[in-house]
PAKOLGU-954922 format. One record per residue (C-alpha): x, y, z. Coordinates in Angstrom, 1 decimal, m for minus. Each point is the difference from the previous one (the first is absolute). Layout:
{{X; Y; Z}} ...
***
This chain:
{{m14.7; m8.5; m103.2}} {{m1.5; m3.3; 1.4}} {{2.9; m2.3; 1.8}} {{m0.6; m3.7; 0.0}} {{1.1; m2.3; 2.6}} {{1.9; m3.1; m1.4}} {{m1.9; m3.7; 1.4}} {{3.9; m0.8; 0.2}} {{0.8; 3.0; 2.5}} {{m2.9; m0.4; 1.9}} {{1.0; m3.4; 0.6}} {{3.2; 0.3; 0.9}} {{m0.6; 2.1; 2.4}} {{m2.6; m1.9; 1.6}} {{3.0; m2.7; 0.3}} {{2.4; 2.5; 1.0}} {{m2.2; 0.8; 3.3}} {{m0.9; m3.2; 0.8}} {{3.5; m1.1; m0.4}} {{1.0; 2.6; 2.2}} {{m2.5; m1.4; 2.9}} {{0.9; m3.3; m0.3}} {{3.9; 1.0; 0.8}} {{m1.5; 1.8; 2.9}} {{m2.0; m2.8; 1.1}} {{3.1; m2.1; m0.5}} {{2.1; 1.4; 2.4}} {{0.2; m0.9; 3.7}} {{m1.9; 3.3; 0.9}} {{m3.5; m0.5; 1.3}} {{m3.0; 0.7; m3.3}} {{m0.1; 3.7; m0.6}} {{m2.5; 1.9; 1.9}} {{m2.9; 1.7; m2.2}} {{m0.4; 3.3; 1.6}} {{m3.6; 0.7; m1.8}} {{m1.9; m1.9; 2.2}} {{2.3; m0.2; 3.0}} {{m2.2; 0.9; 3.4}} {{0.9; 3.5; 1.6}} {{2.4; m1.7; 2.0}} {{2.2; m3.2; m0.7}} {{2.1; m1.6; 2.3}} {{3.2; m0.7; m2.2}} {{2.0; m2.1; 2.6}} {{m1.5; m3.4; m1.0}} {{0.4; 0.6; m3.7}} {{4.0; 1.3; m0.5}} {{2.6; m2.0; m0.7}} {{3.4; 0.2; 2.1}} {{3.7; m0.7; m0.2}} {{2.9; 0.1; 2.9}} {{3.2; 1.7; m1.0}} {{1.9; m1.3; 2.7}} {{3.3; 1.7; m1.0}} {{m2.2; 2.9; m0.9}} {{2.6; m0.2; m3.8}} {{m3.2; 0.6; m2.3}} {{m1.2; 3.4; m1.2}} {{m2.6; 1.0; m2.4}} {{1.9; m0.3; m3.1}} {{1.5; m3.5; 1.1}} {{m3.3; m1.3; 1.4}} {{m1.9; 0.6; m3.6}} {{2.5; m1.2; m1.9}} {{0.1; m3.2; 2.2}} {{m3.7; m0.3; 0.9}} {{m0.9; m3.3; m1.6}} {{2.9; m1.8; 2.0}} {{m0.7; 1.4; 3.5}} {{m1.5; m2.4; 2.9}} {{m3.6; 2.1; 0.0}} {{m2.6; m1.0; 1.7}} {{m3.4; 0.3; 1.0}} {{m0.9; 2.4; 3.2}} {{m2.4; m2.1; 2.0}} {{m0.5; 2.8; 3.0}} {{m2.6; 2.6; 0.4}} {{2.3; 2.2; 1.6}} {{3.7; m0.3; m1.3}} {{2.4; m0.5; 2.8}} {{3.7; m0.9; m0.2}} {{0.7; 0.7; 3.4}} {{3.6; m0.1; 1.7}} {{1.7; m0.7; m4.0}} {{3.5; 1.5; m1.6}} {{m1.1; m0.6; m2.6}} {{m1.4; 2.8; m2.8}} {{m3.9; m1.2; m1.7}} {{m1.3; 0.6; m3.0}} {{m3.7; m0.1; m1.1}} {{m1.9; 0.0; m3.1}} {{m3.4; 0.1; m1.5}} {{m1.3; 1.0; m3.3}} {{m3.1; 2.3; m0.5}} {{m1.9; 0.0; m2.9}} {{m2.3; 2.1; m1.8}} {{m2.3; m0.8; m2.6}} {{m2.4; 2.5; m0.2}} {{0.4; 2.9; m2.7}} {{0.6; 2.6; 2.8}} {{3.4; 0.9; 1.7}} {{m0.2; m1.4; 3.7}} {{1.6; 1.6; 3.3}} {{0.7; m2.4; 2.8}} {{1.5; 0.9; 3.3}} {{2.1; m2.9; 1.5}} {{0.6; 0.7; 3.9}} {{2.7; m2.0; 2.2}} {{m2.1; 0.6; 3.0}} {{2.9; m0.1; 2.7}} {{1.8; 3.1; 0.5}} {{3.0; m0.7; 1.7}} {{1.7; m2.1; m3.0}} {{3.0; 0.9; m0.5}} {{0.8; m0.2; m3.6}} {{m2.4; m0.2; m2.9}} {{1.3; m0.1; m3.6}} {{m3.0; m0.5; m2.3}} {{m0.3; 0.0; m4.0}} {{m2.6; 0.1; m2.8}} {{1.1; m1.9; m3.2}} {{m2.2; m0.3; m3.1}} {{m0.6; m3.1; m2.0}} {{3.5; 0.1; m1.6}} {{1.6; 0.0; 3.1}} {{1.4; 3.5; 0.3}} {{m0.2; 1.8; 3.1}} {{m2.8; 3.2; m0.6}} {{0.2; 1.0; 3.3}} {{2.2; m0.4; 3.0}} {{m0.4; 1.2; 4.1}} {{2.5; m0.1; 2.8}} {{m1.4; 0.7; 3.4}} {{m0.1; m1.8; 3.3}} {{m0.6; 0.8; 4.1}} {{4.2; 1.2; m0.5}} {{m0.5; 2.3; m2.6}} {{m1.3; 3.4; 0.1}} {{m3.3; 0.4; 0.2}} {{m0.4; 1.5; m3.4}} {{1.2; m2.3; m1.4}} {{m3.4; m1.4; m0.3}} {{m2.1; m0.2; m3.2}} {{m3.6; 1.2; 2.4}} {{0.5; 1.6; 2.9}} {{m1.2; m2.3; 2.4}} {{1.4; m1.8; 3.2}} {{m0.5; m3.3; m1.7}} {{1.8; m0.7; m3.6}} {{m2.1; 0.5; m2.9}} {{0.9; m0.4; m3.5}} {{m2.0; 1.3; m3.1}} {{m0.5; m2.5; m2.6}} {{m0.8; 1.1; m3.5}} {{m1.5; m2.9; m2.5}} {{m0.7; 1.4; m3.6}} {{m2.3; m1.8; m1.4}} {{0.1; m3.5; m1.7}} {{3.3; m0.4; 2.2}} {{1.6; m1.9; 2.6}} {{1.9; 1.3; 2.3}} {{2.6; m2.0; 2.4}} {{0.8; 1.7; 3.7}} {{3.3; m1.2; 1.4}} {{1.0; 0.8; 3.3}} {{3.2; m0.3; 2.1}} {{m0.4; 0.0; 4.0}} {{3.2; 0.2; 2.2}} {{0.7; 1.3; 3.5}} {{2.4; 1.2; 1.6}} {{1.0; m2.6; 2.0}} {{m2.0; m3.1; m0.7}} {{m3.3; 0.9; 2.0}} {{m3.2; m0.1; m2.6}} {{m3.0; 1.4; 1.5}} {{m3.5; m2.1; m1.2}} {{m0.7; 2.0; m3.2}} {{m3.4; 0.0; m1.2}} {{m0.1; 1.0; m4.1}} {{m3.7; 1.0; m1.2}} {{m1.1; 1.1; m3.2}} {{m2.3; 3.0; m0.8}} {{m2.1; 2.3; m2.1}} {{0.3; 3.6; 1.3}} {{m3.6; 0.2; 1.5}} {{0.7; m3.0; 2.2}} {{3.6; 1.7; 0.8}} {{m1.5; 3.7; 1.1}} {{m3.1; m2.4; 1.6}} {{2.8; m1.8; 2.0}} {{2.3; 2.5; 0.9}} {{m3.1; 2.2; 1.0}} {{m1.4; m2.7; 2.3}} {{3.9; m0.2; 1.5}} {{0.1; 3.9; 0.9}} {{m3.1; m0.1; 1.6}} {{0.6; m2.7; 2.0}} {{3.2; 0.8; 1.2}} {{m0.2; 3.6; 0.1}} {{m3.3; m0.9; 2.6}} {{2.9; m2.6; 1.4}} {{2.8; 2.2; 0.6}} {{m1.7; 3.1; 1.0}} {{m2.5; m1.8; 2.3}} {{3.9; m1.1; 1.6}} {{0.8; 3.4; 0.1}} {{m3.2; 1.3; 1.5}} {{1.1; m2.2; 3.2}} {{3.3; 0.6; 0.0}} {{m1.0; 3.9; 0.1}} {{m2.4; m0.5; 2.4}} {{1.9; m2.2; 2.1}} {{3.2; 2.4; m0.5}} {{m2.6; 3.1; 1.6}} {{m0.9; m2.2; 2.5}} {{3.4; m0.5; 1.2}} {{1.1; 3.2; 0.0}} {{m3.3; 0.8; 1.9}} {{0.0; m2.7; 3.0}} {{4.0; m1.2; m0.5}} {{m1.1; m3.4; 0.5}} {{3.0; m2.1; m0.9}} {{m2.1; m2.9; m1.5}} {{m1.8; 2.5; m2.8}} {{3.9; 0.8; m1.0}} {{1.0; m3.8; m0.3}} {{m3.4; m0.4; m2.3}} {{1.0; 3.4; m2.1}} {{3.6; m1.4; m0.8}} {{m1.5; m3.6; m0.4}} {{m2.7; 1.2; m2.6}} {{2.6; 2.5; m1.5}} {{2.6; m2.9; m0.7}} {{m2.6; m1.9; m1.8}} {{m1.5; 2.7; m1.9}} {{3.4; 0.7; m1.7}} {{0.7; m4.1; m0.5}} {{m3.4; 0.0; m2.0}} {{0.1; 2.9; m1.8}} {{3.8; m0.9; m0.9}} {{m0.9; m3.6; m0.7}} {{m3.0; 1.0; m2.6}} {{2.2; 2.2; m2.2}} {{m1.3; 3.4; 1.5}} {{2.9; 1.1; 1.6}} {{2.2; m0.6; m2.9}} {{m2.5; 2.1; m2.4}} {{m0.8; 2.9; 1.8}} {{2.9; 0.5; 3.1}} {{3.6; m1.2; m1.8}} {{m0.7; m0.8; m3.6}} {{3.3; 0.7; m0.6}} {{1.8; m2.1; 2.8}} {{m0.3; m3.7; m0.6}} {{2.4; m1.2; 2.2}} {{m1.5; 2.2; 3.0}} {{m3.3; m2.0; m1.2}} {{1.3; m3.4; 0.2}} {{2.2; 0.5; 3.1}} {{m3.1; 1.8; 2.3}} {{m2.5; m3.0; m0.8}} {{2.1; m2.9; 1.9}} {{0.6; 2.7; 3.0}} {{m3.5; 1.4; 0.1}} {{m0.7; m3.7; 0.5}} {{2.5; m0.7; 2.8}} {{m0.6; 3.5; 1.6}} {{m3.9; m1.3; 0.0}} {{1.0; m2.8; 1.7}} {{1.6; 2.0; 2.8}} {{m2.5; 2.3; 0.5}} {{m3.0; m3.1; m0.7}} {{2.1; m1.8; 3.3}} {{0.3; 3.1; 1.9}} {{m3.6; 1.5; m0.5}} {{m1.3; m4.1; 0.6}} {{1.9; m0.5; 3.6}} {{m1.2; 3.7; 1.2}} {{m3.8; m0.5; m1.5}} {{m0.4; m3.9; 1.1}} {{2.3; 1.2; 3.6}} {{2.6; m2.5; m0.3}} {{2.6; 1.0; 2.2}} {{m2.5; m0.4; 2.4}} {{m1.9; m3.5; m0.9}} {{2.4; m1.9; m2.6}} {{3.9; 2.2; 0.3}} {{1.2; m3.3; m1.3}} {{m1.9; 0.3; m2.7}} {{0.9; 3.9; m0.3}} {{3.4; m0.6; m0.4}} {{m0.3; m3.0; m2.7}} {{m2.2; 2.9; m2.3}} {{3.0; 1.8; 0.5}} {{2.5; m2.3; m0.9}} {{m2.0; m1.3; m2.9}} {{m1.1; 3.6; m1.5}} {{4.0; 0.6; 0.7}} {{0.5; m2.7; m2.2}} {{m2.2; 1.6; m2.8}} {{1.5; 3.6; 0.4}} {{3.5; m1.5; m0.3}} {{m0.1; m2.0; m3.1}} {{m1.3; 3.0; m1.4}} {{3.3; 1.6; 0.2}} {{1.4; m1.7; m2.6}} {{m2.5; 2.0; m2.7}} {{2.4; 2.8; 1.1}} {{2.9; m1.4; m2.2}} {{m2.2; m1.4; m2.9}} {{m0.9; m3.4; 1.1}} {{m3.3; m1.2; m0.1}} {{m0.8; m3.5; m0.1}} {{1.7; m1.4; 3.3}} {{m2.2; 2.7; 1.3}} {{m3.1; m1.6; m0.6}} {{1.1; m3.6; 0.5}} {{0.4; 1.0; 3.8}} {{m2.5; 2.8; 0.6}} {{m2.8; m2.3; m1.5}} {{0.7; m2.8; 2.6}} {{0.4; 3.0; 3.0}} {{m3.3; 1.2; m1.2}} {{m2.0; m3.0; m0.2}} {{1.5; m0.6; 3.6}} {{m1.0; 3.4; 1.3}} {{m3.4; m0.2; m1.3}} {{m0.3; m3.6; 1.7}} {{0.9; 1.6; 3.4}} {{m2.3; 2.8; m0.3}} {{m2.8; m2.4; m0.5}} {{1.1; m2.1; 2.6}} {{0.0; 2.4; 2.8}} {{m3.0; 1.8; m1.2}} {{m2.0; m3.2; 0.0}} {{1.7; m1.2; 3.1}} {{m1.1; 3.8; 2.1}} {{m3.4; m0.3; m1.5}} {{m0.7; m3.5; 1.5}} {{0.9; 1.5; 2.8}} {{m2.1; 2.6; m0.4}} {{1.5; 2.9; m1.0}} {{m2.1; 2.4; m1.8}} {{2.6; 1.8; m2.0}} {{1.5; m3.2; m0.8}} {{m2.9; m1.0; m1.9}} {{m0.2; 3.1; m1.6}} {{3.0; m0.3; m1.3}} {{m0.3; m4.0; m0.8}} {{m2.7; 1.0; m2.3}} {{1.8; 2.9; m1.6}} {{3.1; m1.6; m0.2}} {{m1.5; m3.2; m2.0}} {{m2.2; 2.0; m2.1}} {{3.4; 1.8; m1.4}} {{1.4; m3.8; m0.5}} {{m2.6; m1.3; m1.9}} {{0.2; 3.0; m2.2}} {{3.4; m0.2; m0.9}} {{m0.4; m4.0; m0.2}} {{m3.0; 0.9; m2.6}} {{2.5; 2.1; m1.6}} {{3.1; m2.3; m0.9}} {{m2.5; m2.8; m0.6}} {{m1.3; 1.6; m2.8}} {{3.8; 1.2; m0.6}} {{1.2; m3.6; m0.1}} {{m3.1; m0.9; m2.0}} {{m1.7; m2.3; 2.2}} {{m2.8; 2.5; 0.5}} {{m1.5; 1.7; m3.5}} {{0.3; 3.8; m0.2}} {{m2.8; 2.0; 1.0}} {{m0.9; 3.1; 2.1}} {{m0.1; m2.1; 3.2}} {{3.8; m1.9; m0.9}} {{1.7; 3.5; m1.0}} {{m1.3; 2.5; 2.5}} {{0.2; m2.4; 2.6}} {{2.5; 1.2; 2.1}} {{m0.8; 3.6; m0.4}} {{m3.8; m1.1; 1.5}} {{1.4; m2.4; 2.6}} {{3.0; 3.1; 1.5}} {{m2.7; 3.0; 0.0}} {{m2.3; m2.4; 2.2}} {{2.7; m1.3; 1.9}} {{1.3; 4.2; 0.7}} {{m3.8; 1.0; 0.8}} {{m0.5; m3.3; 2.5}} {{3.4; 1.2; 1.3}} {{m1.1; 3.6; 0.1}} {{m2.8; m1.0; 1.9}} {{1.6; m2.4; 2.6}} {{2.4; 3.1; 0.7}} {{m2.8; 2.1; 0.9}} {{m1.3; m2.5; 2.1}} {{3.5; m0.7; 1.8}} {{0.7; 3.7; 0.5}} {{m3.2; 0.4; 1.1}} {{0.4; m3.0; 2.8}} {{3.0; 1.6; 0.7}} {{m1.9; 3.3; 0.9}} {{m2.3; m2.0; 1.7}} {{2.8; m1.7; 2.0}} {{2.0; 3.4; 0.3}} {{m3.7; 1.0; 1.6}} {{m0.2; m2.6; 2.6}} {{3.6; 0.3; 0.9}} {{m0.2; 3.8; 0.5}} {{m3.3; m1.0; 2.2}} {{1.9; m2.2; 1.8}} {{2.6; 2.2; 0.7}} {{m1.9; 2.2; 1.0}} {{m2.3; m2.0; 2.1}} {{3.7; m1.5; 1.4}} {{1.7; 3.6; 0.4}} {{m3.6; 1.0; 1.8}} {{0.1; m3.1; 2.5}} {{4.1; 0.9; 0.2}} {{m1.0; 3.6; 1.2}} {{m2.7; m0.8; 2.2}} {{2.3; m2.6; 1.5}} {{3.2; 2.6; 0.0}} {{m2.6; 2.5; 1.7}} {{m1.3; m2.5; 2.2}} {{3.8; m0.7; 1.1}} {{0.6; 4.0; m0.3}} {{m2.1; 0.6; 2.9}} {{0.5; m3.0; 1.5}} {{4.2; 1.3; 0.0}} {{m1.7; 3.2; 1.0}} {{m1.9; m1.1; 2.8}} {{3.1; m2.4; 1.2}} {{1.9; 3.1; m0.7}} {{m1.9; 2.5; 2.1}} {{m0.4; m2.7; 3.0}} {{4.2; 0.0; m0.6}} {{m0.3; 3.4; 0.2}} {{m2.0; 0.4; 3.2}} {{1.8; m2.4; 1.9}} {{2.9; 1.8; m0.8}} {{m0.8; 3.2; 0.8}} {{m1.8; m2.6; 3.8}} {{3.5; m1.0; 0.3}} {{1.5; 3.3; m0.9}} {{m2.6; 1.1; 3.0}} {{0.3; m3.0; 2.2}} {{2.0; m2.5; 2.2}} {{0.8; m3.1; m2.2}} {{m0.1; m2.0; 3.2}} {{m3.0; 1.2; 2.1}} {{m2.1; 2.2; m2.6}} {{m0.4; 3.1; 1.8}} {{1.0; 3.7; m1.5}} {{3.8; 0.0; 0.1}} {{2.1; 3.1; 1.4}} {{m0.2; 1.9; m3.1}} {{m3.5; 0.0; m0.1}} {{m0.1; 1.1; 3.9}} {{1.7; 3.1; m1.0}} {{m2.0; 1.3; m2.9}} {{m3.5; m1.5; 1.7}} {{0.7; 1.6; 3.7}} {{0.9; 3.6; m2.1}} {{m3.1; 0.1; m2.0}} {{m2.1; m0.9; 3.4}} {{1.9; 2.8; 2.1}} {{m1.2; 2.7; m2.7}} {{m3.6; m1.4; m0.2}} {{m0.2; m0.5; 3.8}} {{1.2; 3.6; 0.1}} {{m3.1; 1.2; m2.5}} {{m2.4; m1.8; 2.1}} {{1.5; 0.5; 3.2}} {{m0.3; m3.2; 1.7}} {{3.1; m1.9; 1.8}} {{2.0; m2.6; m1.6}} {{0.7; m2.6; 2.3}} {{3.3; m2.3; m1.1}} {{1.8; m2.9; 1.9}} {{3.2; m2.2; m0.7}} {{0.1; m3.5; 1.0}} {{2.7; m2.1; 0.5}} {{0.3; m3.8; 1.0}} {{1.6; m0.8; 3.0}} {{3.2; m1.9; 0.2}} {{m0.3; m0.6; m3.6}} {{3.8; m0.4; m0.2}} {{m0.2; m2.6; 2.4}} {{m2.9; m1.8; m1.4}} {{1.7; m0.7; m3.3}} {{3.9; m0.5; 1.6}} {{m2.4; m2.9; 1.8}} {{m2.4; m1.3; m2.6}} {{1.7; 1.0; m3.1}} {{m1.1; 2.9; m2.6}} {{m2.8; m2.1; m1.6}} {{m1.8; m0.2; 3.0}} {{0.7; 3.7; 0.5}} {{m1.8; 0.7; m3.5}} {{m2.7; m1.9; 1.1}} {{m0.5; 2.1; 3.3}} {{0.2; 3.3; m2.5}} {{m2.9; m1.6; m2.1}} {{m2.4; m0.8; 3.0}} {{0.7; 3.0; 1.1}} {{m1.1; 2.0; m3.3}} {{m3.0; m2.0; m0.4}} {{m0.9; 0.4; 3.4}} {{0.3; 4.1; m0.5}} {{m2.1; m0.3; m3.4}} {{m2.5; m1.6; 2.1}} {{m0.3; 2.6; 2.9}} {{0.8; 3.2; m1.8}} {{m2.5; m0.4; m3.0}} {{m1.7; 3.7; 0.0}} {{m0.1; 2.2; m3.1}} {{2.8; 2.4; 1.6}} {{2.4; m3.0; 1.6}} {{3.0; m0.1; m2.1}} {{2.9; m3.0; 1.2}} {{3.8; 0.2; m0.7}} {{2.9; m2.5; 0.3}} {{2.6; 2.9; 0.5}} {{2.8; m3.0; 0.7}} {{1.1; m3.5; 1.5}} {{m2.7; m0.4; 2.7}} {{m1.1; 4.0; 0.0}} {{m3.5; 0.9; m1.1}} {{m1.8; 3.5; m0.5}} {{m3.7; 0.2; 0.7}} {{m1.6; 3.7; m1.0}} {{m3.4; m0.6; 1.5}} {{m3.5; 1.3; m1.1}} {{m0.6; 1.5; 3.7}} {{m1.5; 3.3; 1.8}} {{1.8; m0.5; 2.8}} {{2.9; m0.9; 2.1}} {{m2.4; m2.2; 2.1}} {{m1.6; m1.4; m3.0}} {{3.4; m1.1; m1.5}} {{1.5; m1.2; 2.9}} {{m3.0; m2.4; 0.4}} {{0.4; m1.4; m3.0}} {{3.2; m0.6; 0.0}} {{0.0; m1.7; 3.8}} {{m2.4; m2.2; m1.9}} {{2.4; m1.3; m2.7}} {{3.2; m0.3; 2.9}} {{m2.2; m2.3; 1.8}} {{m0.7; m1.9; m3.6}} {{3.6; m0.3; m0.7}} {{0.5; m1.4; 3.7}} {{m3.0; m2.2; m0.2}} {{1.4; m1.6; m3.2}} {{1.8; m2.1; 2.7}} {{3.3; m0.2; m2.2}} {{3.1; m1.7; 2.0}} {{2.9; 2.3; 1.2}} {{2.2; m1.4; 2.0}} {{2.2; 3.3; m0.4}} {{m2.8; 2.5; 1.5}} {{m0.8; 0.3; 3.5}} {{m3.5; m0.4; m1.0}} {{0.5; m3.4; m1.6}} {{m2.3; 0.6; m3.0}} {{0.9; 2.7; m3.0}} {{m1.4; 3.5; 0.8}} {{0.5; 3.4; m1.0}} {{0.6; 3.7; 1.3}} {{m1.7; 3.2; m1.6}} {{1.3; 3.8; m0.1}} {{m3.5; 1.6; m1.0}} {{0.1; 3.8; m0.5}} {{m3.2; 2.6; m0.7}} {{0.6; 3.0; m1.7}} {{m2.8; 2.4; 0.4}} {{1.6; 3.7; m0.6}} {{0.5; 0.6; m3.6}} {{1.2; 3.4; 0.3}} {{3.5; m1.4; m0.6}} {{m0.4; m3.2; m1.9}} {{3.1; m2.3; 0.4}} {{1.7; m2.4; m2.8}} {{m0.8; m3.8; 0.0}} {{3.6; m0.5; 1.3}} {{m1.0; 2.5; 3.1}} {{m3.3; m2.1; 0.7}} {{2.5; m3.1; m0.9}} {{2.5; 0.5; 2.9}} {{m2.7; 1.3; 3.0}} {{m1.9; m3.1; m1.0}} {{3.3; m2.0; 0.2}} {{0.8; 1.6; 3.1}} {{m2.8; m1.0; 2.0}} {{m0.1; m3.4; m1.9}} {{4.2; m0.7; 1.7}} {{m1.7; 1.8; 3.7}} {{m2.6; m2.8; m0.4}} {{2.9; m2.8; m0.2}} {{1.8; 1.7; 2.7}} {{m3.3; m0.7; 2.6}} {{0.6; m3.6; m0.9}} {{m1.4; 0.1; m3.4}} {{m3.7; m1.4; m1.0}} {{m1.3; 3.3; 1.0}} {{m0.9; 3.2; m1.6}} {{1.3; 3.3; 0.4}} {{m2.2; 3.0; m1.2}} {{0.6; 3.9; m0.2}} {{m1.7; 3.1; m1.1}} {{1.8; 2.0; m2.8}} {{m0.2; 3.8; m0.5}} {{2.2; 1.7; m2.9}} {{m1.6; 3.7; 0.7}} {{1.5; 2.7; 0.7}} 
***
């Protein structure tokens, strides 16, 4: 059975669809999209239409039934940003399709820490087809696609419009710049393909160093690799929290954890950025006022971070963005300041420290619009921070390895120091040694000697005249021995005073150690003004010669005194020989027969000498 199409019908609804458009074209809404021949990527920010809900009172059901008599208007920003708002935002934009296939569109809210998203699908008769509730503080699954950003299908049967409506809200009154784009599914897998491999080579190029760097550590325990591993650590979790990737794959399931660790992360960065700066730039040591204002500002940062703690979130920003901007100031300052002076690390890190700026600079330009999107704009500040880590990377192996260098020299130094300090402490070793010895010798010369005259003292008489007795007796030769003793002494110092006396006892000695100079001639100072002379003589005739020699020497010295009947000083002599060593006698023996003849001397009125043979046979 044939069916025939009335003219009428067909007609009618020819002015039914076209009806239809014309109350979509009349609304405040921007012209519907046609999604046949939309390029593989459309940039929907420009072309929605938006409305404030300052009291946040309207919700899906109210907001269609009171469209036409809503203040919408126009979106004239690339990049949608509400920033610091309380208010809740609605957007719309209608999507058409005219072809005679069913379409599939995938709408992405390219930010992913928004809070709140509440989108809906409604047909041309303004019913809701389709409805999603998901947002940065909802569960991950929550999502329509499983991705770190927000992406919504879009079904468009064919012949049909299709109006997306979607309600933004935070949690308290901080909107993030939300780029919107519209997509086929090719240019979404293309996109989200070009994304993993970017940052996958991104973040695991991050972790290659911090691995590296982290082995290195542990290998030389080099304090400033440590301060770079926590540095590079801290910023590796801000990025990979801050591009959705922490929420999707570590706590999809804790949203508040998500939200609260971002504003930390970023204050605990700041610390460790101040920390890692001062050690790597040495600014406790060239700029410590600088050092502590890093501190204080990165302080700053860390504590307005607290307050994410208890769920607030905008005061947060409106301080840490002025701290930040303030710390990165500084940085550049002293970095620019060191490298005119020319510090080498200081330029390093000048370079590698604006290279991250410009990056994120690149990055919220094209956030805020002013710059288009493109792969330049969006990976920006992934580019700039791995080039500003491998620059830093770099200057640290340069600075550690001037500080081995340095460590080096110093150890040569001190070593060349403790060398010249040894040869010196040797030098004054030997010369203590030498002093020490000479110390020692004159002791044991005054242990052996008269202080006053310098002849062998009494103890040394003893043990000298016993050793010759026994080697006299070997050889069987005599040993002649006298004892002198100035006459009148008593008198000469009762008359010219003691000092005068020493001085008598000095000539004296000096005039013995001039007489009695042989090998064998050994002198004593046995007391006062008594002397001991063991002479290196054959006979008694030989000895006696000698010493009538010196008695006229001490006479001829001509010295005053008035107390001796020979008016000048003089001196008698006891001199003994012992010749038979049958019976050797003591010292003291040989002492008193010496001492004996030395008193007969004085008794023939003295400056004389008295001799006798000894015998101690049998």
């Amino acid at each position: 059975m044939t069916r025939h199409t009335s003219p009428f019908s067909s007609v009618a609804s020819r002015l039914c669809w076209a009806l239809a458009l014309l109350c979509l074209l009349a609304l405040p809404a921007q012209a519907a999209i046609e999604v046949t021949g939309m390029p593989g990527e459309l940039n929907l920010g420009p072309r929605v239409a938006v409305l404030e809900d300052p009291d946040r009172e309207l919700d899906i059901a109210s907001l269609l039934a009171r469209r036409d008599r809503l203040p919408w208007r126009a979106s004239d920003q690339d990049t949608l940003n509400f920033s610091f708002s309380s208010s809740a935002w609605w957007l719309e934009v209608d999507l058409a399709n005219a072809s005679a296939a069913p379409e599939r569109r995938l709408l992405e809210l390219a930010m992913p820490l928004h809070d709140y998203l509440d989108a809906w699908l409604v047909d041309e008769r303004g019913e809701v087809v389709q409805a999603w509730q998901t947002g940065n503080r909802r569960d991950f699954d929550s999502r329509p696609v499983a991705h770190r950003t927000f992406v919504l299908p879009i079904a468009l049967p064919p012949g049909e419009t299709r109006r997306v409506i979607l309600r933004l809200d935070t949690h308290d009154g901080l909107y993030d710049a939300t780029p919107l784009y519209l997509m086929d599914d090719a240019s979404f897998l293309a996109k989200t393909q070009r994304e993993l491999m970017a940052f996958s080579l991104y973040f695991g190029a991050l972790l290659a160093l911090l691995i590296y760097n982290l082995l290195l550590y542990v290998a030389t325990r080099e304090r400033p690799l440590l301060l770079y591993v926590i540095y590079l650590g801290t910023f590796f979790v801000l990025m990979f929290a801050a591009r959705g990737f922490a929420f999707q794959y570590w706590w999809p399931t804790l949203p508040t954890f998500n939200n609260q660790m971002i504003p930390l992360n970023i204050g605990l960065f700041a610390i460790t950025l101040a920390i890692f700066s001062s050690n790597y730039l040495s600014l406790q040591r060239q700029a410590p006022g600088v050092a502590r204002a890093l501190y204080g500002v990165a302080g700053v940062c860390l504590a307005s971070a607290l307050p994410a703690l208890l769920g607030h979130y905008a005061p947060i920003f409106r301080l840490m963005i002025p701290a930040a901007i303030v710390l990165s100031t500084l940085l550049l300052g002293v970095a620019a300041w060191l490298s005119w002076r020319g510090d080498v690390l200081a330029r390093i890190f000048l370079v590698a420290w604006s290279v991250l700026l410009v990056g994120v600079s690149l990055y919220f330009l094209r956030v805020a619009g002013v710059l288009p999107y493109n792969a330049v704009t969006e990976y920006a500040v992934q580019a700039g921070s791995g080039l500003e880590f491998l620059m830093l990377a770099l200057g640290l192996a340069w600075k550690i390895n001037r500080l081995k260098n340095e460590k080096l020299a110093a150890e040569r130094a001190t070593h060349e120091m403790q060398r010249t300090l040894n040869q010196q402490l040797e030098a004054q070793v030997r010369a203590r040694t030498s002093d020490l010895e000479a110390a020692n010798r004159q002791l044991v010369a005054l242990s052996r000697t008269d202080p006053l005259t310098g002849l062998l003292n009494r103890r040394q008489f003893h043990a000298l005249v016993d050793d010759e007795l026994q080697r006299r007796r070997r050889h069987g030769r005599p040993l002649l021995f006298a004892v002198m003793d100035i006459d009148a002494f008593k008198a000469y110092n009762d008359t010219y005073g003691h000092q005068a006396g020493d001085e008598v006892l000095v000539r004296v000695a000096a005039l013995l150690e001039r007489h009695f100079r042989r090998a064998g001639d050994r002198l004593f100072r046995l007391g006062g003004e008594e002397f001991g002379l063991m002479l290196e003589a054959d006979t008694l005739a030989a000895g006696l010669q000698a010493l009538e020699q010196f008695r006229a020497a001490i006479e001829g010295l001509g010295i005053p005194h008035a107390g001796s009947g020979h008016g000048v000083v003089t001196a008698s002599f006891g001199l003994v020989a012992c010749e038979d060593f049958d019976r050797v006698p003591d010292t003291q023996a040989l002492y008193v027969q010496a001492d004996q003849a030395m008193y007969e001397a004085k008794g023939r009125e003295r400056n004389r000498i008295v001799t006798r043979h000894l015998a101690f046979g049998a």
